[in-house]
C-alpha positions in Angstrom: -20.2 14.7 -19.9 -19.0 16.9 -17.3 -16.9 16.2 -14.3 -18.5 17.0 -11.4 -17.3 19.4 -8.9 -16.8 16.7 -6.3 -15.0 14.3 -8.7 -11.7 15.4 -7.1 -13.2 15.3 -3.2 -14.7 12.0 -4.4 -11.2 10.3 -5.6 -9.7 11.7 -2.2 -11.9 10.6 0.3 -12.0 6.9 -1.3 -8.4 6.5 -1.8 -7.9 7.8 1.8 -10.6 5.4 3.7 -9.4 2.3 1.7 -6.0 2.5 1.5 -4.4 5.1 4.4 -3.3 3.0 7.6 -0.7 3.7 10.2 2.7 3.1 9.2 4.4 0.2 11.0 1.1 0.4 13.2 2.4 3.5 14.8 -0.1 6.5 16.3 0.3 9.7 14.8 1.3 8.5 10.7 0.2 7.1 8.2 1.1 5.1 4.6 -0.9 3.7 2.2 -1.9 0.1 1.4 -0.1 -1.2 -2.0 -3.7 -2.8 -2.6 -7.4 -3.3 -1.4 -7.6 -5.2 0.0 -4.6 -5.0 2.2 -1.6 -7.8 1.3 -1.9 -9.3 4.6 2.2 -10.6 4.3 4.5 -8.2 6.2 6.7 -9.2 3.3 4.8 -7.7 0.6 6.6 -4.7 -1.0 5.7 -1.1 -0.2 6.5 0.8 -3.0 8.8 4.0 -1.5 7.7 6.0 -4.3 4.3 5.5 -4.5 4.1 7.5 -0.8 5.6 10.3 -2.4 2.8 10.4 -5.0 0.1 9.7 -2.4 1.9 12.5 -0.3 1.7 15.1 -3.0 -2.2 14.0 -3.5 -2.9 14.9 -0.1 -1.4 18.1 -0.9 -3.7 19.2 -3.6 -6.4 18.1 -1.6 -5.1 20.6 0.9 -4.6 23.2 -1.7 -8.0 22.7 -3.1 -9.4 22.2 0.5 -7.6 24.3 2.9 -9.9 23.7 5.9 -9.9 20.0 5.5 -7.7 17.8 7.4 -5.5 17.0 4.4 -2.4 18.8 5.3 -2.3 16.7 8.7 -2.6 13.8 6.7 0.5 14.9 4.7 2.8 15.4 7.7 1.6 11.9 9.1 2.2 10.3 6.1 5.6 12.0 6.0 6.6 10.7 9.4 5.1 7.5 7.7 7.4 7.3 5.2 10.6 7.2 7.2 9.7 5.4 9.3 8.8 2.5 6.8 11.8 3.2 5.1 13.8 2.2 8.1 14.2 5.8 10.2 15.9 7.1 7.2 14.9 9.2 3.5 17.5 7.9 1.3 17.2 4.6 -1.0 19.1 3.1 -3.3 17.3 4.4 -6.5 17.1 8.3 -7.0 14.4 8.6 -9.4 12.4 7.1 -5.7 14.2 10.0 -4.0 13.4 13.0 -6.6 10.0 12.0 -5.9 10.1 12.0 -2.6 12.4 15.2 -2.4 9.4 17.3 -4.7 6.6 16.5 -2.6 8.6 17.5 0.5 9.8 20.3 -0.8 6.0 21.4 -1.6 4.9 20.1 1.9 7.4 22.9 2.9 6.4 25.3 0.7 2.7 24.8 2.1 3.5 25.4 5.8 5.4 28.3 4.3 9.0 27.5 5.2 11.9 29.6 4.2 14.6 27.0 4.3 14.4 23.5 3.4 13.6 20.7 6.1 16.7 18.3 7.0 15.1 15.9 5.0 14.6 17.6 2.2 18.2 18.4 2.0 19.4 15.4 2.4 17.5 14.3 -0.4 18.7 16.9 -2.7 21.9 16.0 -1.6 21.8 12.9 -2.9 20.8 14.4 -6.4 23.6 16.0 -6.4 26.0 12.9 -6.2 24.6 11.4 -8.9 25.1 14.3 -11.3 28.3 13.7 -12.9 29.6 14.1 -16.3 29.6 10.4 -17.1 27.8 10.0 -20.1 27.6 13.4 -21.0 25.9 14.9 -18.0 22.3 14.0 -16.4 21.7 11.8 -13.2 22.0 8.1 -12.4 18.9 5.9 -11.8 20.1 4.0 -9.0 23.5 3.6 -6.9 24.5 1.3 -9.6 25.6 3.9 -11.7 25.4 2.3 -15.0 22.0 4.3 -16.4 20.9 7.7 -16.5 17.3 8.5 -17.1 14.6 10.8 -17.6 12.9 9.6 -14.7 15.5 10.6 -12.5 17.0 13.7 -14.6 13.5 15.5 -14.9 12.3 15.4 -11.7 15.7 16.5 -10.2 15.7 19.5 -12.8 12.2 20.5 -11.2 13.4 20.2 -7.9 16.1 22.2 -8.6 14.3 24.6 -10.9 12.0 24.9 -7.5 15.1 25.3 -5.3 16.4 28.3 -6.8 19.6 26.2 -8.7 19.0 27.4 -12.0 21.7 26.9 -13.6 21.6 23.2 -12.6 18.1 22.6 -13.5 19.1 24.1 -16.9 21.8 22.2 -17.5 20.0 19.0 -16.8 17.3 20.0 -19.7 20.2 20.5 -21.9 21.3 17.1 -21.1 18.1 15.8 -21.8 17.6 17.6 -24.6 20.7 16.6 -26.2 20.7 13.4 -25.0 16.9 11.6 -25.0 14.7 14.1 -27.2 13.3 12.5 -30.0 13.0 14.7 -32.9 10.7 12.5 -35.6 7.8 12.4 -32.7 9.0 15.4 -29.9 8.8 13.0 -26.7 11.4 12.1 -24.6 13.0 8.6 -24.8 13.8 6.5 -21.6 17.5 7.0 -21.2 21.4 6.3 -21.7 23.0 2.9 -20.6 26.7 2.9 -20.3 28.3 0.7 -22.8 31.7 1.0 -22.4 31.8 3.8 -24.6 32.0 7.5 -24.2 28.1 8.2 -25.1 26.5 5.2 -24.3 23.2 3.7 -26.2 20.3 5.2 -25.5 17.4 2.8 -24.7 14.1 4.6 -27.0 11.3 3.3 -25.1 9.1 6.2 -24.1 6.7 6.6 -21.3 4.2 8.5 -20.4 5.6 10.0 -17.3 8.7 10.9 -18.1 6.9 13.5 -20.7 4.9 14.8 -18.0 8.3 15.4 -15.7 10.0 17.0 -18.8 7.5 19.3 -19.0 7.3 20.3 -15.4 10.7 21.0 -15.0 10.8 23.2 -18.2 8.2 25.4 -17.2 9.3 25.5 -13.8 12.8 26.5 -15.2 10.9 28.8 -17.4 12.1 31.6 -19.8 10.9 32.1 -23.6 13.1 29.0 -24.9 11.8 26.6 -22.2 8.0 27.5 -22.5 8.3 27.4 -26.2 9.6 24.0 -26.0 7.0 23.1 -23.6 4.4 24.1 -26.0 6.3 21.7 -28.3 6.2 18.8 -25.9 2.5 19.2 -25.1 1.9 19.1 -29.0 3.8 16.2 -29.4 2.1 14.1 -26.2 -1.4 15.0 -28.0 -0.5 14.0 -31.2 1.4 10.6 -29.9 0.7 9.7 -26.8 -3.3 10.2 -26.1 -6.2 7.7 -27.2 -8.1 7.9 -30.4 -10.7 10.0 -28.5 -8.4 12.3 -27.2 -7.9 10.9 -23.2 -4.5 9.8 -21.9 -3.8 5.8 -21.6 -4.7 4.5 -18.3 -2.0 2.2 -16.8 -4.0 -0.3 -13.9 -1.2 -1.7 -11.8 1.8 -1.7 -10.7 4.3 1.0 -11.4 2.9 1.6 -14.8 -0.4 2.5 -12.3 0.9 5.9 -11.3 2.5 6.7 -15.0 -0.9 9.1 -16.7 -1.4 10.8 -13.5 2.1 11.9 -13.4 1.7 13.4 -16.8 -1.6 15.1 -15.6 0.1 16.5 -12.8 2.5 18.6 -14.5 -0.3 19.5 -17.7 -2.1 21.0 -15.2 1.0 22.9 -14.2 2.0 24.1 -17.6 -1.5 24.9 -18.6 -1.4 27.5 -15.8 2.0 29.2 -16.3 2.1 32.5 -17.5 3.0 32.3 -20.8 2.5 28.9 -22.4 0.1 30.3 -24.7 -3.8 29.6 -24.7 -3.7 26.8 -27.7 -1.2 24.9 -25.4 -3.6 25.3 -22.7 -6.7 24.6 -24.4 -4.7 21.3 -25.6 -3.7 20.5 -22.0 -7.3 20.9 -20.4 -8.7 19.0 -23.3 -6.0 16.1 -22.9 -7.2 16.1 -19.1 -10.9 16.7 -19.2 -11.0 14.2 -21.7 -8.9 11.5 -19.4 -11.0 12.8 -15.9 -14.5 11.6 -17.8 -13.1 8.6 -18.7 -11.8 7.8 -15.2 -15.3 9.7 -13.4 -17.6 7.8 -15.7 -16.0 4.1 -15.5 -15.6 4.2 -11.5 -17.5 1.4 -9.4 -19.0 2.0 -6.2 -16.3 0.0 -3.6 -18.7 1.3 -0.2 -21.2 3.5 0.3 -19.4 7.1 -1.2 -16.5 4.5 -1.7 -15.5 3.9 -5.3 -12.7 2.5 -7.0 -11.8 3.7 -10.9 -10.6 1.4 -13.3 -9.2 0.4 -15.5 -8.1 -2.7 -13.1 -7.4 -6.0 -13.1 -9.2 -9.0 -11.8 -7.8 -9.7 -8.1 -6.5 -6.8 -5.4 -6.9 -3.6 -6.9 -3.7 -1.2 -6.7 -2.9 1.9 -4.9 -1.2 2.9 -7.7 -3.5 3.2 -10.4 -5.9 4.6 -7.6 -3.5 7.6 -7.3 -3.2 7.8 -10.9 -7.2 8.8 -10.9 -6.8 11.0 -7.9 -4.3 13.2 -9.1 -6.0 13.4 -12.8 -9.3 14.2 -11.3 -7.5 17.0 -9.1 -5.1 18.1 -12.2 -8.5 18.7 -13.8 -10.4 20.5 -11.3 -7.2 22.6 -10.5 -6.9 24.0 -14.2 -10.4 24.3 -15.0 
């Protein structure tokens, strides 16, 4: 069946009216509910690093939509963000803050900045601290400093890859390479926890978003090596990772919510680099048309024009797996 035209528009604009609010109740931003409906404790939990993803959604809606009111909605939700976060960027884990420092560092590339924003500086700062050669290289989870991921590794080796610091961004993909490839089934595993030896033990459970980070920051790094290895990669996530019928696993809360649309984020990006080689691409538009239909055609109407895509959960539905369809319905659209 095919996806609409307005599948993407259609994600947006229901994601937007039921879970964008001010932040903090504060005119002039915005951040989004961790459910619909709303938690109404101000204890409940809002999830730093889900903003970053709903921030980059509202910039592919303003890519795909220039005369729409998305990029607005972006800088709102930016000043949303901080202000949540207690009138400050950085956290305590930096996988939260690579997030956070990619889709501010697009927001700047959309309004067409030369140099970085404070704020996106600051982040990257913070990237840079927790590069170290403990454990043979890559970057700490969290302030810890007793893990280093892929989580937090690939997405700092895009932003860098982005930022012109090429030889950093390489040398994190050698560290993951090295480290947390896999060989026997080509994915990336979750990461190295210090042991009290030298090299650590590396914990092999593998998710779907790390793959999808991996591969963004290797074709951002690019270079002949890099995309031929991406090509690998996407190989490897069709072969191991996707559903009997060929559409990505659907995660329905929680953190696990956002994980498929992060790996459709950065398919979409590979399939369109120069280079990667039309079978890769015809395996990455498959992997997401295939994953869009099965999100476009399962939805349930929420409100009138209103709908909300499972898979869910009895009870609140959350914002996370919500994102997950909007950025796989845009990822789709955007490398049609």
């Amino acid at each position: 069946m095919p996806i609409p035209d307005e599948a993407a528009a259609s994600a947006a604009r229901s994601v937007r009216h039921l879970f964008s609010r001010r932040s903090l109740h504060v005119p002039g931003t915005r951040l989004g509910a961790i459910a619909f409906p709303a938690p109404t404790s101000r204890r409940d939990h809002w999830h730093y690093w889900w903003q970053a993803h709903f921030l980059d959604c509202l910039l592919d809606e303003h890519l795909r939509d220039p005369a729409g009111n998305a990029l607005s909605e972006a800088r709102k939700l930016a000043r949303g963000i901080w202000l949540r976060n207690g009138g400050r960027w950085l956290n305590s884990y930096y996988d939260d803050m690579a997030w956070l420092a990619l889709a501010l560092q697009r927001l700047d590339a959309v309004e067409g900045r030369r140099r970085p924003r404070r704020r996106v500086r600051v982040l990257g700062d913070a990237l840079r601290s927790a590069h170290t050669d403990e454990l043979g290289g890559g970057i700490f989870w969290n302030t810890t400093r007793d893990y280093k991921n892929t989580a937090t590794t690939a997405p700092a080796a895009l932003f860098f890859a982005r930022a012109g610091e090429s030889g950093r961004a390489q040398e994190l993909l050698g560290w993951l390479r090295t480290r947390v490839h896999d060989p026997a089934t080509g994915l990336y595993l979750d990461g190295v926890k210090a042991d009290g030896s030298a090299g650590g033990v590396v914990d092999r459970r593998v998710f779907t978003y790390n793959q999808g980070t991996v591969l963004g920051a290797l074709v951002a790094a690019g270079g002949r090596e890099n995309l031929e290895h991406a090509a690998d990669l996407v190989d490897a996530i069709s072969r191991s990772s996707a559903d009997d019928d060929g559409a990505l696993p659907l995660g329905s809360s929680g953190d696990g919510g956002l994980f498929t649309g992060i790996l459709g984020r950065y398919l979409a990006l590979a399939v369109s680099t120069p280079g990667i080689g039309a079978r890769t691409a015809a395996i990455g538009r498959s992997l997401l048309g295939t994953t869009a239909e099965r999100l476009w055609t399962g939805r349930m109407q929420a409100r009138p024009d209103v709908f909300l895509f499972p898979p869910r959960q009895e009870g609140p539905v959350s914002l996370s797996s919500q994102l997950q369809a909007w950025t796989v319905l845009e990822a789709e659209k955007a490398c049609r």
